[in-house]
N, C-alpha and C positions, 0 to 999 in steps of 0.2 A: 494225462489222466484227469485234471486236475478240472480242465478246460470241458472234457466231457460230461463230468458230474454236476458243473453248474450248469453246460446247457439243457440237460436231461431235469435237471431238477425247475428252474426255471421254464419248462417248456410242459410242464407239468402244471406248473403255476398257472401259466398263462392258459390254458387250456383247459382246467376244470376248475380249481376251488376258489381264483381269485375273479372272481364275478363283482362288476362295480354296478348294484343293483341301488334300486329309491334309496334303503338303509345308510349305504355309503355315501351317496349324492346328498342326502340329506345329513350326516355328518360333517359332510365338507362344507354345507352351506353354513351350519352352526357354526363352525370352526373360523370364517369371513365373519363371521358377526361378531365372534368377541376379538378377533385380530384389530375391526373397523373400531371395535372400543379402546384398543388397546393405543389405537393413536395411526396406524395404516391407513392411509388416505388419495394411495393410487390403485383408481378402481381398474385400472389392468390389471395390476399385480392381484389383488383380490379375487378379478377374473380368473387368472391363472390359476388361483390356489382351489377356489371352487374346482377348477377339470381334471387336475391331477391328481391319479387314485393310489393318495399315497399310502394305505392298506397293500399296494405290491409290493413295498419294501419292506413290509415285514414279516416272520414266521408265522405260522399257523399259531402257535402257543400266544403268540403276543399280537394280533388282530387288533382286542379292545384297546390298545394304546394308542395308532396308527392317528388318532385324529384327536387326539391330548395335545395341548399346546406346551410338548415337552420336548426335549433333545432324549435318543434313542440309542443303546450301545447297538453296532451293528456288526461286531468282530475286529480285532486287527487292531481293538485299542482305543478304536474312530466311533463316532455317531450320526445316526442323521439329524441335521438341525434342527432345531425347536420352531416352528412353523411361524412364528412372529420373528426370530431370528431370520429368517430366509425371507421372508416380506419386507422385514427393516432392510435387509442389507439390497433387495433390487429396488426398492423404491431410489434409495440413495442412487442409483445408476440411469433412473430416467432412461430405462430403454425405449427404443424405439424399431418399426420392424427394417426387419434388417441390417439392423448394427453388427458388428461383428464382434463379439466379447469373448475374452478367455478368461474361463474359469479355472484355480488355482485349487485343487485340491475336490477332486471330481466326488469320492465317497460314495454315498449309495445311488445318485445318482436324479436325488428328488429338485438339490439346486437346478441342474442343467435342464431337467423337464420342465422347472418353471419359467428357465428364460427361452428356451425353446416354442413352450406354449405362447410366449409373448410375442415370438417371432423374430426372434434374434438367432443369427449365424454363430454355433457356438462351436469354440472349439474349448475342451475342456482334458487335462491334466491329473493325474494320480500316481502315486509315487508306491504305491501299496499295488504289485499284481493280481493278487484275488481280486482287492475291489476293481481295479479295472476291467478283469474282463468281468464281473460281475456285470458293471454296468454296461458295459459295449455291447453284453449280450441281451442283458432286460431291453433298454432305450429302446431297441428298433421294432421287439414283440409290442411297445405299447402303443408305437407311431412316430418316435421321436427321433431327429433325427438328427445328430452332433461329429464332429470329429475327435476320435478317443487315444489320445496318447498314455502312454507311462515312461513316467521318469520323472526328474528332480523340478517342481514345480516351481520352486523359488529365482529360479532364472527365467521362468515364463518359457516360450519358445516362438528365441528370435525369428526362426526362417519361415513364421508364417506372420509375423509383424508389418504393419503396425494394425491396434483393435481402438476400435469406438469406445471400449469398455473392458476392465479388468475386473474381476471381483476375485476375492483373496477368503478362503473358508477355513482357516484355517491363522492361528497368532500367532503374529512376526516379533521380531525385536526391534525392527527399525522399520521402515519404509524401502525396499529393495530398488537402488537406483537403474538396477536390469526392468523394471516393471515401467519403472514412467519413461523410461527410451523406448518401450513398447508401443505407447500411446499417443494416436493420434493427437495430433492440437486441437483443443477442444474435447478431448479423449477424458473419463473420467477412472479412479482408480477407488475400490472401496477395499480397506483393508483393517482386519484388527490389528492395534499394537501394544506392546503392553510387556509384562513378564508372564510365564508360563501358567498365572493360578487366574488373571484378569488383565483386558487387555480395553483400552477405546478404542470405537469406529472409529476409522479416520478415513477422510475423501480426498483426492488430491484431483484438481482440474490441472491439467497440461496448457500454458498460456499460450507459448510458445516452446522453440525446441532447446531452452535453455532457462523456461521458468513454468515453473506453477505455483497453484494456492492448495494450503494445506487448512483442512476446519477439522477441529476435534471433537467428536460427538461423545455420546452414551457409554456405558460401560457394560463388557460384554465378556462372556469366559468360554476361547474356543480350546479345542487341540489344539496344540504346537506346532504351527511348519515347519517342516526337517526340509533340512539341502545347504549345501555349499553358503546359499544367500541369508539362509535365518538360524535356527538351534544348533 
């Protein structure tokens, strides 16, 4: 039942009231402009954020927020990130097309459209089933096209291992040693860590299959990852 009320509902969306007209095109270019001030300076990722009409993630009632450079409650607890949050964390990742990355903590589903838009193979994770199938079912009305699992994100999943790239959406307590046995050599990992009220970016480059580097960045305040590996 559950499964039919979102795609009805969403198929409703995509079909009549969310129209991505000049108004919205032009919101999203504003929104690259104070990102570019903000200190974002990969103009793919900026590309990306200009195409993506992140107005479908949100309800009719709440439209005028859609391109506020704010984090968004989306049900379930969860949010969609604050759109300089989602630019900070894939510049860190240096995609390139066709990398293969898995995202950890899939939500509403605006992360995966941006690295999809970039051109990266995504496979992407949710531990929450509304939002998954939420997103599994938006993604493909918009054009995008990812692989959607549910289940415990904090062990990554092995059996489609190893990725170019992890990104982690979601604050850990540690760095999950299940995530950089994930990653290629040379593989990059962006994760927050931290305790549950603020956490640092942290990157870990994969040197070899027995070391990496760890750099500590900025400080940032996501939801919690739940699973076995973190809360």
């Amino acid at each position: 039942m559950i499964t039919i009320i979102i795609n009805i509902t969403l198929a409703l969306q995509m079909d009549g009231k969310y129209k991505d007209g000049y108004r919205e095109q032009g919101a999203r270019k504003a929104l690259v402009e104070e990102l570019r001030k903000k200190g974002i300076e990969d103009e793919n990722v900026l590309k990306a954020i200009a195409k993506v009409p992140r107005h479908y993630f949100f309800e009719d009632t709440f439209l005028n927020q859609a391109y506020k450079d704010i984090a968004f409650q989306i049900g379930e607890g969860q949010t969609i990130s604050q759109p300089y949050t989602v630019a900070y964390q894939t510049q860190l990742l240096h995609i390139h097309r066709d990398d293969k990355v898995l995202e950890i903590g899939t939500g509403s589903g605006y992360q995966t459209c941006i690295l999809a838009e970039m051109g990266a193979k995504v496979y992407t994770i949710e531990r929450i089933e509304k939002l998954y199938l939420q997103a599994a079912t938006l993604l493909p009305k918009m054009g995008y096209k990812a692989r959607f699992f549910c289940g415990d994100g904090s062990k990554g999943i092995a059996k489609r291992a190893p990725y170019d790239k992890i990104i982690v959406t979601a604050g850990a307590p540690t760095v999950p040693d299940e995530l950089i046995k994930q990653l290629n050599i040379g593989g990059i990992l962006v994760i927050p860590v931290g305790d549950q009220k603020s956490q640092k970016m942290v990157t870990v480059l994969k040197t070899s299959e027995t070391a990496y580097e760890k750099i500590v960045l900025d400080t940032f305040r996501f939801v919690p990852l739940l699973g076995d590996k973190a809360w």
